[in-house]
mmCIF file of the N, C-alpha and C atoms, coordinates in Angstrom:
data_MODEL
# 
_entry.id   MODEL 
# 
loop_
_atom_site.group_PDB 
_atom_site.id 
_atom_site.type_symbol 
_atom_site.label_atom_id 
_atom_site.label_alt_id 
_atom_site.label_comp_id 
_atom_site.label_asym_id 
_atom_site.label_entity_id 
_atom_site.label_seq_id 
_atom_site.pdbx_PDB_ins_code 
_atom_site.Cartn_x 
_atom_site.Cartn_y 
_atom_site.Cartn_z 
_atom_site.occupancy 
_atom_site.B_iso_or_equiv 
_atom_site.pdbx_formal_charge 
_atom_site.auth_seq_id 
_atom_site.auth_comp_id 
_atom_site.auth_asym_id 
_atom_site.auth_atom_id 
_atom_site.pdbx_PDB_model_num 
ATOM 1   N N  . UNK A 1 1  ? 96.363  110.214 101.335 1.00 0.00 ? 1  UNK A N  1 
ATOM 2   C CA . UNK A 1 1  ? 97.600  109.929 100.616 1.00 0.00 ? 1  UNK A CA 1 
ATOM 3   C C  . UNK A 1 1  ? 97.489  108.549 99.993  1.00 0.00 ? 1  UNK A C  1 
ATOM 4   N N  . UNK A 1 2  ? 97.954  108.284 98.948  1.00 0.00 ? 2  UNK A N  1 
ATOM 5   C CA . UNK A 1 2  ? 97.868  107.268 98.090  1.00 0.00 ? 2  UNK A CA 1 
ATOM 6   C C  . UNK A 1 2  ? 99.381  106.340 97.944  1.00 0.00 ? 2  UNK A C  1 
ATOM 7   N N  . UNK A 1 3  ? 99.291  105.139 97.750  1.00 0.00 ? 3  UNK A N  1 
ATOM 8   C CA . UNK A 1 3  ? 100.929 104.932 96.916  1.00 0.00 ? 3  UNK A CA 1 
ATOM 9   C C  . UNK A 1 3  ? 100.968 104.051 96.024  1.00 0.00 ? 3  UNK A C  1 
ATOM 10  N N  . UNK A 1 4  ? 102.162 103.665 95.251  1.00 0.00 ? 4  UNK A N  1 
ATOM 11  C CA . UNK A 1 4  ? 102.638 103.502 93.893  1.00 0.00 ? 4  UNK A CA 1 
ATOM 12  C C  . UNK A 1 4  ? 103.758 102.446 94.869  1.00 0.00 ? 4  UNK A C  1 
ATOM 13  N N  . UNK A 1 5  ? 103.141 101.281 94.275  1.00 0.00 ? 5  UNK A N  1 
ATOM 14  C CA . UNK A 1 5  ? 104.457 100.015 94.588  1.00 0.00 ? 5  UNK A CA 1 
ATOM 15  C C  . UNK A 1 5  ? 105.985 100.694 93.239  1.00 0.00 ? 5  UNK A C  1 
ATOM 16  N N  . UNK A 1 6  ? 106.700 100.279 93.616  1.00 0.00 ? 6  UNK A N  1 
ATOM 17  C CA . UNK A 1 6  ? 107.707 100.401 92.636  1.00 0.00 ? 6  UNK A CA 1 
ATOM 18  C C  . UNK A 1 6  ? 108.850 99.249  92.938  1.00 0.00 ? 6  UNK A C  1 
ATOM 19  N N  . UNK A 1 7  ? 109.404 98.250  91.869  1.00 0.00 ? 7  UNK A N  1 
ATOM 20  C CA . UNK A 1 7  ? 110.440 97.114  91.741  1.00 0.00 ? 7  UNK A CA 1 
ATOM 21  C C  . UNK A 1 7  ? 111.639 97.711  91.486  1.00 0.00 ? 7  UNK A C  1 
ATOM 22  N N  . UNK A 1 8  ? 112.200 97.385  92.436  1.00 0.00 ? 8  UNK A N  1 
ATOM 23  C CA . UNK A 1 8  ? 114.106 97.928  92.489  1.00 0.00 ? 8  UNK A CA 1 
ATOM 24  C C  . UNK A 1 8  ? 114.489 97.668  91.370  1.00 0.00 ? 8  UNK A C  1 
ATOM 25  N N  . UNK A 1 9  ? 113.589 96.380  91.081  1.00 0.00 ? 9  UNK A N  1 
ATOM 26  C CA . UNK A 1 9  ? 114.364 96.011  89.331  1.00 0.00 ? 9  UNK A CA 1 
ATOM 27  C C  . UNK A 1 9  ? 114.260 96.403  88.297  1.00 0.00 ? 9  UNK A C  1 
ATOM 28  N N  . UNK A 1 10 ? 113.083 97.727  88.389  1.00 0.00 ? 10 UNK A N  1 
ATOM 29  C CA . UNK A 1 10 ? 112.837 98.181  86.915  1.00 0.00 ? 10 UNK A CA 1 
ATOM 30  C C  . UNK A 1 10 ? 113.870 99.256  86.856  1.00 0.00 ? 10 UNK A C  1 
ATOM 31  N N  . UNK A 1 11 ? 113.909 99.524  85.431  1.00 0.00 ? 11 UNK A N  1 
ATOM 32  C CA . UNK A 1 11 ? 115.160 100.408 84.756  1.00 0.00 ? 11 UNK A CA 1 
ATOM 33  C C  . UNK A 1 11 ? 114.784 101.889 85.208  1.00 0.00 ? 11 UNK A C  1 
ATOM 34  N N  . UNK A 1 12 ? 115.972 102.108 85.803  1.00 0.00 ? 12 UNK A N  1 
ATOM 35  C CA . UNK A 1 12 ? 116.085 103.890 86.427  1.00 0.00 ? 12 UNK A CA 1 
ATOM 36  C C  . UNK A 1 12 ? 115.305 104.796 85.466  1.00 0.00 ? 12 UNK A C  1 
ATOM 37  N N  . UNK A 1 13 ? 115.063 104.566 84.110  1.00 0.00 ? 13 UNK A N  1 
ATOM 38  C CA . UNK A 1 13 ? 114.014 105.590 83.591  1.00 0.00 ? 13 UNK A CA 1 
ATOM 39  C C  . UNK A 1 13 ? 112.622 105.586 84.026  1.00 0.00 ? 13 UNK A C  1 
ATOM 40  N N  . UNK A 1 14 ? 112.315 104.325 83.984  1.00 0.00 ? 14 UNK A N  1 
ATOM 41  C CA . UNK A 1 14 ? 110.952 103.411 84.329  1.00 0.00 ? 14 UNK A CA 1 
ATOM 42  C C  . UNK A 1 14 ? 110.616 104.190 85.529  1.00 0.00 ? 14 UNK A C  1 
ATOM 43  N N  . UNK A 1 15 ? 111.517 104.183 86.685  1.00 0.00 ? 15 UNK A N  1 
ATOM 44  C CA . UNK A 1 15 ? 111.020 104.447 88.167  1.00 0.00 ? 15 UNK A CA 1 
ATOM 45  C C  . UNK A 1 15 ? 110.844 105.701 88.087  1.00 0.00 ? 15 UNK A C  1 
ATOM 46  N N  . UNK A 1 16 ? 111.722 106.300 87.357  1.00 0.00 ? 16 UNK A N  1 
ATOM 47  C CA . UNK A 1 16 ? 111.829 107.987 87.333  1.00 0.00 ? 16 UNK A CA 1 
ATOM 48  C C  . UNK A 1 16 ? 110.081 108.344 87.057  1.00 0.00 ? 16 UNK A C  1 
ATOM 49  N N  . UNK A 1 17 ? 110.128 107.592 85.931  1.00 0.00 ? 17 UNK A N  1 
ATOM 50  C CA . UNK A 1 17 ? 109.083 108.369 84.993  1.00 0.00 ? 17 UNK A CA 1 
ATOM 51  C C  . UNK A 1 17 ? 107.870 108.085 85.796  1.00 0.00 ? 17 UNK A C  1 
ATOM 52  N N  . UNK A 1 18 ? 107.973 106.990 86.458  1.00 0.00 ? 18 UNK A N  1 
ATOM 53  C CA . UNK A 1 18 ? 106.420 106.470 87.643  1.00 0.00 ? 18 UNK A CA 1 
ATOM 54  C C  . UNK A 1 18 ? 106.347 107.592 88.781  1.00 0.00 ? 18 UNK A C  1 
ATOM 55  N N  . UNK A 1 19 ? 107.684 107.881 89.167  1.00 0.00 ? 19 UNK A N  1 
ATOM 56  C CA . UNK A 1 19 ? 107.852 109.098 90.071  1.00 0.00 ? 19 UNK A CA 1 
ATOM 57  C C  . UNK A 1 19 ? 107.196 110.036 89.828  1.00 0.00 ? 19 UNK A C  1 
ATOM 58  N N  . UNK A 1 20 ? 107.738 110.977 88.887  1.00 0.00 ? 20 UNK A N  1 
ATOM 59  C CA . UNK A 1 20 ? 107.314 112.142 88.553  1.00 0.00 ? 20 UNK A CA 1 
ATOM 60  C C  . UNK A 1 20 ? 105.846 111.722 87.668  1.00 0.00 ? 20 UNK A C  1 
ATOM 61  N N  . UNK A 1 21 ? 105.153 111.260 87.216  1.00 0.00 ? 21 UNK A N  1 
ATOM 62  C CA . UNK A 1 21 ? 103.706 111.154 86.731  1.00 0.00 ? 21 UNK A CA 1 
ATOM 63  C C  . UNK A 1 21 ? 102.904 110.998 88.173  1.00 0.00 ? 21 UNK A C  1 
ATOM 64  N N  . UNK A 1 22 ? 103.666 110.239 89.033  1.00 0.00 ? 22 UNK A N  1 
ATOM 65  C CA . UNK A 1 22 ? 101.949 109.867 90.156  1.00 0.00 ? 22 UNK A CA 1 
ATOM 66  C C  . UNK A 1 22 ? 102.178 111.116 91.288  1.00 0.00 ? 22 UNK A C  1 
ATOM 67  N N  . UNK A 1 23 ? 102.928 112.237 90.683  1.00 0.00 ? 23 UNK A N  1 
ATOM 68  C CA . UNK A 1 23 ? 103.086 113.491 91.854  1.00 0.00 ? 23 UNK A CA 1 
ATOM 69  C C  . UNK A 1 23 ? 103.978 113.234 92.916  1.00 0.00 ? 23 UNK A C  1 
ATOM 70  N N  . UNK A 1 24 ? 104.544 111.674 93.365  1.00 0.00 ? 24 UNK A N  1 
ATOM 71  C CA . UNK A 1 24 ? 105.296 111.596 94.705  1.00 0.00 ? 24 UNK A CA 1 
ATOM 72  C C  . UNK A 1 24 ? 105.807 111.734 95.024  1.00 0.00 ? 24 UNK A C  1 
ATOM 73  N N  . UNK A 1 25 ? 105.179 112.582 96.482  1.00 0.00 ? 25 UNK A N  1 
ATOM 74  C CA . UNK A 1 25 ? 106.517 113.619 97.315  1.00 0.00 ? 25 UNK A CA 1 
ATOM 75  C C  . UNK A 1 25 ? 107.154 113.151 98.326  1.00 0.00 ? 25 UNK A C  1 
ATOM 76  N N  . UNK A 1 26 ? 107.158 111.833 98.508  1.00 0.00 ? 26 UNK A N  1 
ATOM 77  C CA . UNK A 1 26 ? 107.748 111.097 99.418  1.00 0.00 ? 26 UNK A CA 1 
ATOM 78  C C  . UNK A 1 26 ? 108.166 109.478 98.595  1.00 0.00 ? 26 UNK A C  1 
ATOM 79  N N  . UNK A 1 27 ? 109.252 109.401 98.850  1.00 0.00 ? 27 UNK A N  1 
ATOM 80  C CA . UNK A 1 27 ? 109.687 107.800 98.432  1.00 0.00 ? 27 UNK A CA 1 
ATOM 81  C C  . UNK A 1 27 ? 109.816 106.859 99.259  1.00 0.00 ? 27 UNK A C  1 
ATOM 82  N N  . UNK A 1 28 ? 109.606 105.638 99.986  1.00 0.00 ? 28 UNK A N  1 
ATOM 83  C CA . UNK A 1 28 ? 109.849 105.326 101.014 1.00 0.00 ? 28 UNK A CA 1 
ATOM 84  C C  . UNK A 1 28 ? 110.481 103.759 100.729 1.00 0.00 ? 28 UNK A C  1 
ATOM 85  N N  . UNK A 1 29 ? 111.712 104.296 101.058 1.00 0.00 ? 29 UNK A N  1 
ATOM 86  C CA . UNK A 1 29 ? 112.312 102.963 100.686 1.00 0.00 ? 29 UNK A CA 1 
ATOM 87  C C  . UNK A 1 29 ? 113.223 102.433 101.727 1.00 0.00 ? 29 UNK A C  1 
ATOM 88  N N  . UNK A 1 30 ? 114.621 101.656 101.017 1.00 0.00 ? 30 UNK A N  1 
ATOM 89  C CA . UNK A 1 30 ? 115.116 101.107 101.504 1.00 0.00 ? 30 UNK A CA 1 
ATOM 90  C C  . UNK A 1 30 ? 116.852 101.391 101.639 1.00 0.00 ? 30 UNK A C  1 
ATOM 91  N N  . UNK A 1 31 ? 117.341 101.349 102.718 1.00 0.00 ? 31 UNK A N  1 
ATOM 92  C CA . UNK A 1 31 ? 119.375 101.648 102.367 1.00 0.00 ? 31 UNK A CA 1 
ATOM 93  C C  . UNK A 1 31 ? 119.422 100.677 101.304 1.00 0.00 ? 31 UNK A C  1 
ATOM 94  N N  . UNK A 1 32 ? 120.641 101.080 100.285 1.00 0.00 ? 32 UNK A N  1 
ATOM 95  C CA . UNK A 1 32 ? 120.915 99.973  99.478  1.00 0.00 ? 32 UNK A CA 1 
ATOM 96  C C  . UNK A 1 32 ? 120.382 100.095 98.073  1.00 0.00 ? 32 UNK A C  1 
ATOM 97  N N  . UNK A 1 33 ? 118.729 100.330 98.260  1.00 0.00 ? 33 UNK A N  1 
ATOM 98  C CA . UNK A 1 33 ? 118.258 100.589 96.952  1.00 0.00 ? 33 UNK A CA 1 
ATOM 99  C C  . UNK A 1 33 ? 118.359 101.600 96.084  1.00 0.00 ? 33 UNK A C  1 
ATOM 100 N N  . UNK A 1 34 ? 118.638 101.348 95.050  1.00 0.00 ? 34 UNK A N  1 
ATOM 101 C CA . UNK A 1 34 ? 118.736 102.947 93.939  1.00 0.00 ? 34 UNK A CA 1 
ATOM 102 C C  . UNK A 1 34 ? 117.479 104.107 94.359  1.00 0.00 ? 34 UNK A C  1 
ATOM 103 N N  . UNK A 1 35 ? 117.846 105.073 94.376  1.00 0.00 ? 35 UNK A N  1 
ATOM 104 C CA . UNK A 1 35 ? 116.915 106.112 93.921  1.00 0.00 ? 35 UNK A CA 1 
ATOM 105 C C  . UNK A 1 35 ? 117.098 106.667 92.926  1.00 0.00 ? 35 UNK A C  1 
ATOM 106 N N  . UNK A 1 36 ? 116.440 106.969 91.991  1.00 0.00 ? 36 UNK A N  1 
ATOM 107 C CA . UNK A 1 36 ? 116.578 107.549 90.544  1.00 0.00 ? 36 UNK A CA 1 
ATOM 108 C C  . UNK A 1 36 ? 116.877 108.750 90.081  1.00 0.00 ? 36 UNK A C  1 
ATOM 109 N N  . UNK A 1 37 ? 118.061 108.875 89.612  1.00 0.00 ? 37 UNK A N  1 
ATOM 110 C CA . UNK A 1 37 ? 118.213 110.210 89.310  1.00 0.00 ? 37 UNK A CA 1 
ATOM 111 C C  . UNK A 1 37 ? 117.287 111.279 88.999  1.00 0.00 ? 37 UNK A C  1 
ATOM 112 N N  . UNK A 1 38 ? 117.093 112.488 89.482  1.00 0.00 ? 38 UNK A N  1 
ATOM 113 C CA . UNK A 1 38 ? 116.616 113.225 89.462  1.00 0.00 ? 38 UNK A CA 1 
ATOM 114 C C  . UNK A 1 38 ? 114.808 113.764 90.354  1.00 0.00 ? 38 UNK A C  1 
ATOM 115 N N  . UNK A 1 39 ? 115.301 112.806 91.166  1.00 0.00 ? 39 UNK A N  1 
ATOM 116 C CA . UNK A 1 39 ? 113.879 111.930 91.806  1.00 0.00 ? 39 UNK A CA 1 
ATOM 117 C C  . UNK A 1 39 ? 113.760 113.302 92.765  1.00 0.00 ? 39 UNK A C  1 
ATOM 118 N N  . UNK A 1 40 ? 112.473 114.133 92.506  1.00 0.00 ? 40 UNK A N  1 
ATOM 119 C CA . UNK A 1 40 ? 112.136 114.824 93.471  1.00 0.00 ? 40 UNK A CA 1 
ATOM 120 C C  . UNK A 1 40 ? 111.102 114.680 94.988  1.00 0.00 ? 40 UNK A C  1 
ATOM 121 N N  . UNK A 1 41 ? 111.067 113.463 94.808  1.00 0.00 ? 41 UNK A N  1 
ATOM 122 C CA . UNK A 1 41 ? 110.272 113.354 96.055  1.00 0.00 ? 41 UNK A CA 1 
ATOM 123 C C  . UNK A 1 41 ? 110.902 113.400 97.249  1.00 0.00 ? 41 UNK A C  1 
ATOM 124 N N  . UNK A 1 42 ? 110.827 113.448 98.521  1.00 0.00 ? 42 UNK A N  1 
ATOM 125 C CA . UNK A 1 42 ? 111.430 113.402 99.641  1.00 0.00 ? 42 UNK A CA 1 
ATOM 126 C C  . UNK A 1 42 ? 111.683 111.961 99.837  1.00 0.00 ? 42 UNK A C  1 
ATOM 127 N N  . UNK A 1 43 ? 113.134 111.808 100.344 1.00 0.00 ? 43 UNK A N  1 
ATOM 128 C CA . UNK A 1 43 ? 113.653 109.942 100.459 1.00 0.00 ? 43 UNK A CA 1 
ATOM 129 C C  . UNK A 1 43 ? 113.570 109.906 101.654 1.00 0.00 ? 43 UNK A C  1 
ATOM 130 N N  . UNK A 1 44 ? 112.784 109.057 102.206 1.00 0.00 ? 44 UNK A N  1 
ATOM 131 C CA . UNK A 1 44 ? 112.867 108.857 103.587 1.00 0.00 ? 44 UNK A CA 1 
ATOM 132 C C  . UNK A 1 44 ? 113.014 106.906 103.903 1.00 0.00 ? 44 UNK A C  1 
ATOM 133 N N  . UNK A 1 45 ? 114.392 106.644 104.578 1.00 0.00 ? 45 UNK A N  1 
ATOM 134 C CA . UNK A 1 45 ? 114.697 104.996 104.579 1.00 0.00 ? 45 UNK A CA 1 
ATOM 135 C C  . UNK A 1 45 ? 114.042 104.800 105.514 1.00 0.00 ? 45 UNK A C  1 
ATOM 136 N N  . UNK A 1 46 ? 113.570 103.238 105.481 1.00 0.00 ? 46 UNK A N  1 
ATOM 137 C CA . UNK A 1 46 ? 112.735 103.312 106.526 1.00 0.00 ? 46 UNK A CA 1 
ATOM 138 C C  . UNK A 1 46 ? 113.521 102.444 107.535 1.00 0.00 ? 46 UNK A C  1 
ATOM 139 N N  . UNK A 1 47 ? 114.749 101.621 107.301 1.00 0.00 ? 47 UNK A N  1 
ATOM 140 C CA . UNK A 1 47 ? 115.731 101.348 108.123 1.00 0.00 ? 47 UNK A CA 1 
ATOM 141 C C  . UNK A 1 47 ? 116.431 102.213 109.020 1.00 0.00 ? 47 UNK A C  1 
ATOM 142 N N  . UNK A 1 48 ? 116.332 103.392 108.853 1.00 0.00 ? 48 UNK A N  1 
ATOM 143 C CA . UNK A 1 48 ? 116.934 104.467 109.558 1.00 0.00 ? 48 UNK A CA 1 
ATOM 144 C C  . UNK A 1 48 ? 116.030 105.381 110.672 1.00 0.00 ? 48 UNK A C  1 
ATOM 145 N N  . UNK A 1 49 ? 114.502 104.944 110.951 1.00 0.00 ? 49 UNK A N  1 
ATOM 146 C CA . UNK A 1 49 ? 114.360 105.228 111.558 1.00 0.00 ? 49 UNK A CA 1 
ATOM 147 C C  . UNK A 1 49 ? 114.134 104.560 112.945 1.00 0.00 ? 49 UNK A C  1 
ATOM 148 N N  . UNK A 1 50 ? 114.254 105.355 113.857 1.00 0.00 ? 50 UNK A N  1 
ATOM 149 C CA . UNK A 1 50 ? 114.217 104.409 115.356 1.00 0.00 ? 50 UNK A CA 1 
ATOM 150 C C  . UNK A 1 50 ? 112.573 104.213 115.449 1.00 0.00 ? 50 UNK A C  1 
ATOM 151 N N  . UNK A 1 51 ? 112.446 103.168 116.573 1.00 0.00 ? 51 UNK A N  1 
ATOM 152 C CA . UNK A 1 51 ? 110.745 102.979 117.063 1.00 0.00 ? 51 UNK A CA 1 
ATOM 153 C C  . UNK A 1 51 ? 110.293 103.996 117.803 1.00 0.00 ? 51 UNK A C  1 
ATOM 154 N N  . UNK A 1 52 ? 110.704 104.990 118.493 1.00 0.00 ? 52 UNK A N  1 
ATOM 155 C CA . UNK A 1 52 ? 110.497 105.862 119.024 1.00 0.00 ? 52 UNK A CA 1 
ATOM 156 C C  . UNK A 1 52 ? 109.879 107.242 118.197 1.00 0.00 ? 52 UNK A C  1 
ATOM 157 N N  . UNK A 1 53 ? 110.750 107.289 116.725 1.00 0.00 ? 53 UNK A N  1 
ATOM 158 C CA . UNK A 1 53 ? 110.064 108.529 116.279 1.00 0.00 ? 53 UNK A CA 1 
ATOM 159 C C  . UNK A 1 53 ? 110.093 108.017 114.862 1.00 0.00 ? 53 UNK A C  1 
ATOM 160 N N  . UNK A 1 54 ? 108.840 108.878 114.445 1.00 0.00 ? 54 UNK A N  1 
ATOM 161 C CA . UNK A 1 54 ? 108.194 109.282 113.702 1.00 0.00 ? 54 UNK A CA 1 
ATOM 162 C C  . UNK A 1 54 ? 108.845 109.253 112.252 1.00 0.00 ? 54 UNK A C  1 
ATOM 163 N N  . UNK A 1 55 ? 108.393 108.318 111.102 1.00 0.00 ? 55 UNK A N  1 
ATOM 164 C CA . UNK A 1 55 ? 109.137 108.703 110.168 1.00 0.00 ? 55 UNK A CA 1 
ATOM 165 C C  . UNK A 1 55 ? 108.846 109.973 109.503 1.00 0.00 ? 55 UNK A C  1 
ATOM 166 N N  . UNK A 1 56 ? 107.476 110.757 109.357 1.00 0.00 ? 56 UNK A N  1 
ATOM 167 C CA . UNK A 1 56 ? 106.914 111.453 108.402 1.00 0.00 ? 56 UNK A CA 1 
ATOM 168 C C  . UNK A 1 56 ? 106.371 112.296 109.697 1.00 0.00 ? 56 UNK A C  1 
ATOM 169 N N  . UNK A 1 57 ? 106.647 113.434 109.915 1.00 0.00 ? 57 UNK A N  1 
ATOM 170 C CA . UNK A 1 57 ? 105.902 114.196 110.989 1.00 0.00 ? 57 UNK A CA 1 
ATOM 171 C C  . UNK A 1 57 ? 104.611 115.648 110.286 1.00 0.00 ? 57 UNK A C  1 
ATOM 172 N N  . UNK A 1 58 ? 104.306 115.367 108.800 1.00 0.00 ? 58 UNK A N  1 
ATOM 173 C CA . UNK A 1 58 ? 103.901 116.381 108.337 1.00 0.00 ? 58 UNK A CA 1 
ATOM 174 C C  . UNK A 1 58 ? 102.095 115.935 108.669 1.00 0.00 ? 58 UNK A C  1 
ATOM 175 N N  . UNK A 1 59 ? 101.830 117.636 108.066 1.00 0.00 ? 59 UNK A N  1 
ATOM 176 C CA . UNK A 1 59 ? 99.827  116.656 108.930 1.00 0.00 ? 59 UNK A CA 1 
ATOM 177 C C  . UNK A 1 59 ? 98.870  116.323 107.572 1.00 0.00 ? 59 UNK A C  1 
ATOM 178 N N  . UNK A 1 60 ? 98.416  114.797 108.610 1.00 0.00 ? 60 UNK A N  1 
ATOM 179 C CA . UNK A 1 60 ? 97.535  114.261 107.603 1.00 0.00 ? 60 UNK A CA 1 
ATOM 180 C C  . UNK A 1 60 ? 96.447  114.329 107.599 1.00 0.00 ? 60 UNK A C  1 
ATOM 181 N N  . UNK A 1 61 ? 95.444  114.474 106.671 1.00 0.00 ? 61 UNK A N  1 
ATOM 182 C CA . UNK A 1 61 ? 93.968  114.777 106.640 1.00 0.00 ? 61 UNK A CA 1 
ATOM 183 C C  . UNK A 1 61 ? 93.361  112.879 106.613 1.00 0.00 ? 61 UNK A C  1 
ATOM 184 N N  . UNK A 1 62 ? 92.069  113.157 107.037 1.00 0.00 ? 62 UNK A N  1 
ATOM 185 C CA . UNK A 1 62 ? 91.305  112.011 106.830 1.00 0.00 ? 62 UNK A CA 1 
ATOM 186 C C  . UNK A 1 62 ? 90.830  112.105 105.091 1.00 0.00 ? 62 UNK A C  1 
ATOM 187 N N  . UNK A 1 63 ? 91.278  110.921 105.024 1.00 0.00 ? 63 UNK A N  1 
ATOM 188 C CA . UNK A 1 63 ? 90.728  110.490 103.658 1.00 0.00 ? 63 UNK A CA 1 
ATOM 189 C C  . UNK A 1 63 ? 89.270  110.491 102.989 1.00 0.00 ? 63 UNK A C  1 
ATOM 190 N N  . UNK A 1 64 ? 88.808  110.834 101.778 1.00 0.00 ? 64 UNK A N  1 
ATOM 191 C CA . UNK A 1 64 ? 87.711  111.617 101.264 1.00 0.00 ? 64 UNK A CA 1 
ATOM 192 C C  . UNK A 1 64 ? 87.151  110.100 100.597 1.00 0.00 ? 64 UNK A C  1 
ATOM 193 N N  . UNK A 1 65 ? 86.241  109.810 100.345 1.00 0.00 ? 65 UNK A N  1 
ATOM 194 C CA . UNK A 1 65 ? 85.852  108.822 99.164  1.00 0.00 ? 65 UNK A CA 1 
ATOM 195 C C  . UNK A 1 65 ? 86.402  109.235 97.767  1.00 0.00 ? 65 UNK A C  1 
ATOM 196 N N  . UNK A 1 66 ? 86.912  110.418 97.280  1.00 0.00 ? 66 UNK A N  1 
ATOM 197 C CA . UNK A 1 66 ? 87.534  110.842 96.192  1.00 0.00 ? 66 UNK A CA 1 
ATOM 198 C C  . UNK A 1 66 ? 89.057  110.760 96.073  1.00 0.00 ? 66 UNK A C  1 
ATOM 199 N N  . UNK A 1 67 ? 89.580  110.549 96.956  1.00 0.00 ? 67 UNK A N  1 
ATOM 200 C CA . UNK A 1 67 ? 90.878  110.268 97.189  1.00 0.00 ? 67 UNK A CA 1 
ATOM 201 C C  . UNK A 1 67 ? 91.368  108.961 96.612  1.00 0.00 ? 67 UNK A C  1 
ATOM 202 N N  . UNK A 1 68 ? 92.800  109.272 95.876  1.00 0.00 ? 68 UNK A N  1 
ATOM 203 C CA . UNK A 1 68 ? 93.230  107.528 95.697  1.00 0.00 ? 68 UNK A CA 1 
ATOM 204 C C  . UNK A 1 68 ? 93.997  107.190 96.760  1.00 0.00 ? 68 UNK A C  1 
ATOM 205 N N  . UNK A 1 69 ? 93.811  105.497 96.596  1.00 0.00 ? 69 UNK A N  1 
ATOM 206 C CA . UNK A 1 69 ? 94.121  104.867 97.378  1.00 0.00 ? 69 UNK A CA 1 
ATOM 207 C C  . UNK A 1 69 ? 95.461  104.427 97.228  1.00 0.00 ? 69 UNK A C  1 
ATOM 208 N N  . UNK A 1 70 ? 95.449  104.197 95.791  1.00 0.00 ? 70 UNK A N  1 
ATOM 209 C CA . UNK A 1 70 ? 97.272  103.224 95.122  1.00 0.00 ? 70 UNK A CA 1 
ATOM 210 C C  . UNK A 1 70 ? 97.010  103.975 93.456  1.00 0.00 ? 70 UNK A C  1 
ATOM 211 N N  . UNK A 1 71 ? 98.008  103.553 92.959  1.00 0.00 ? 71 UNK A N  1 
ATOM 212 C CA . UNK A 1 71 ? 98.025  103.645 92.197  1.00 0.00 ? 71 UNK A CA 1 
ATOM 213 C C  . UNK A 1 71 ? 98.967  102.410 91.160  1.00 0.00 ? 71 UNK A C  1 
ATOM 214 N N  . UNK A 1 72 ? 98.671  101.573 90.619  1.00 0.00 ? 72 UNK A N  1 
ATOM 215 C CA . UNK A 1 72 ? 99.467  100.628 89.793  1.00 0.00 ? 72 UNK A CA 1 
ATOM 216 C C  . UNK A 1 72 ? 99.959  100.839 88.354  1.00 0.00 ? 72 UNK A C  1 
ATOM 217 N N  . UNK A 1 73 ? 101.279 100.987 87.631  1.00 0.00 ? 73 UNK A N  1 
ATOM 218 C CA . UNK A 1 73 ? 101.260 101.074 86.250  1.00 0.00 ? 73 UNK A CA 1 
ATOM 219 C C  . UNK A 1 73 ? 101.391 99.394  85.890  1.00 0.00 ? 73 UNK A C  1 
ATOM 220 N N  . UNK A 1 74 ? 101.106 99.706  84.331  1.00 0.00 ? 74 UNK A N  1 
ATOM 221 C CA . UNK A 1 74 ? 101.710 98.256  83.336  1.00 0.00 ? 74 UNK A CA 1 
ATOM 222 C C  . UNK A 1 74 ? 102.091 98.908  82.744  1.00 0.00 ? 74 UNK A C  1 
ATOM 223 N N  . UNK A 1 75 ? 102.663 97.756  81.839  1.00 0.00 ? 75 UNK A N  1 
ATOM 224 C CA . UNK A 1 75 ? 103.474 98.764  81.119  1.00 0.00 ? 75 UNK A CA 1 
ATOM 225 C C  . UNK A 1 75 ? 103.330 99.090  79.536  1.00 0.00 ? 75 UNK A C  1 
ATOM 226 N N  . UNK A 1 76 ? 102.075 98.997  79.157  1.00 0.00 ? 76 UNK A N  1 
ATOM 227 C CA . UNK A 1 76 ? 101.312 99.689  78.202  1.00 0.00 ? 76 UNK A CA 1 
ATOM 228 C C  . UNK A 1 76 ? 101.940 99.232  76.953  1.00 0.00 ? 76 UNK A C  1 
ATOM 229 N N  . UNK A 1 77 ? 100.917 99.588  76.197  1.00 0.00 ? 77 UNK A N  1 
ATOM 230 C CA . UNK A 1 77 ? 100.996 98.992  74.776  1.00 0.00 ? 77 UNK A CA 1 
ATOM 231 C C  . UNK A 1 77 ? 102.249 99.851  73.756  1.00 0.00 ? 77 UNK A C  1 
ATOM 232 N N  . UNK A 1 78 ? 102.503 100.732 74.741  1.00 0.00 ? 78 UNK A N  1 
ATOM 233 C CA . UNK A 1 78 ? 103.763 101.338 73.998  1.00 0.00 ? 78 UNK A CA 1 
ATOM 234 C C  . UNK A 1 78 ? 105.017 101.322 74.051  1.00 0.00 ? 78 UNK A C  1 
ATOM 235 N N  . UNK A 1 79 ? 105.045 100.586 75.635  1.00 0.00 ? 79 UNK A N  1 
ATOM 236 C CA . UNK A 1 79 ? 106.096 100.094 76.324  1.00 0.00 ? 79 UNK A CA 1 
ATOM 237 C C  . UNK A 1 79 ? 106.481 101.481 77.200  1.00 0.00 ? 79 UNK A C  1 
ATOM 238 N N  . UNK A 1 80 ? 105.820 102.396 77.336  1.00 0.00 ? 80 UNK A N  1 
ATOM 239 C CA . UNK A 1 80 ? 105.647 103.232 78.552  1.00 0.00 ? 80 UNK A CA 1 
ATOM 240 C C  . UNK A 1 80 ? 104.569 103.111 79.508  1.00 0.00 ? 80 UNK A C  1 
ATOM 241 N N  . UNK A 1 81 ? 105.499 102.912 80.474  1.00 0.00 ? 81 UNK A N  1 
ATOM 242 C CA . UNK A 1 81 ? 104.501 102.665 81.566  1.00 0.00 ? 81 UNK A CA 1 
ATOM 243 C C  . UNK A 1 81 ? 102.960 103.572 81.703  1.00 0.00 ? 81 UNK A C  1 
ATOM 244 N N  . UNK A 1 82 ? 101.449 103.062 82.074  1.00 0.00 ? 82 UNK A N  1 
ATOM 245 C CA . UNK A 1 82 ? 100.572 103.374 82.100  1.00 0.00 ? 82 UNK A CA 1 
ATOM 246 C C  . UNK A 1 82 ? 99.664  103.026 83.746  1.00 0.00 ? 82 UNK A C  1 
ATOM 247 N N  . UNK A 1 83 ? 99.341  104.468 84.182  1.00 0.00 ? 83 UNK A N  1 
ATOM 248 C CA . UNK A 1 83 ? 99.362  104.549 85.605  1.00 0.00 ? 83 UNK A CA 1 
ATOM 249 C C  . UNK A 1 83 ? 97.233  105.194 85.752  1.00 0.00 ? 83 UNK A C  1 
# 
C-alpha cells in the first residue's frame, strides 16, 4: 500500500481530484478536517480510534519491489495537479 500526503488547505477540488486519480480507498485523517465531497475512499479518523484496536483490520500483503511507496503531486504546468 502506498500514500498521497494531502494539505487541509488545498481547495476541495484539488483534494478531490488527488483522491480519485491515486485510486484511494482509504483516507486517513483527522476530526475537524474537510473531506471532499464526493470522496470515495473509506474515512477512517485516526482520533477515534482506541490503543487497543485496530484502525484498518483488512489483510495486508508484503510489499513487492514494484509496488509504490507514496505518491506526491505539484501542481503542474497547467495548474492541475500532476501525480
Amino acid at each position: 500500500a502506498g500514500y498521497t500526503p494531502l494539505d487541509p488547505e488545498y481547495p476541495a477540488g484539488r483534494l478531490a481530484f488527488m483522491l480519485a486519480d491515486s485510486g484511494a480507498g482509504i483516507l486517513l485523517t483527522q476530526a475537524g478536517l474537510p473531506v471532499p465531497e464526493g470522496c470515495a475512499a473509506r474515512v477512517l479518523l485516526i482520533d477515534e480510534a482506541g490503543a487497543e484496536e485496530p484502525l484498518y483490520e483488512g489483510g495486508l500483503t508484503a510489499p513487492d519491489a514494484d509496488d509504490i511507496a507514496y505518491t506526491i503531486y505539484t501542481s503542474g504546468s497547467t495548474g492541475r495537479p500532476k501525480g
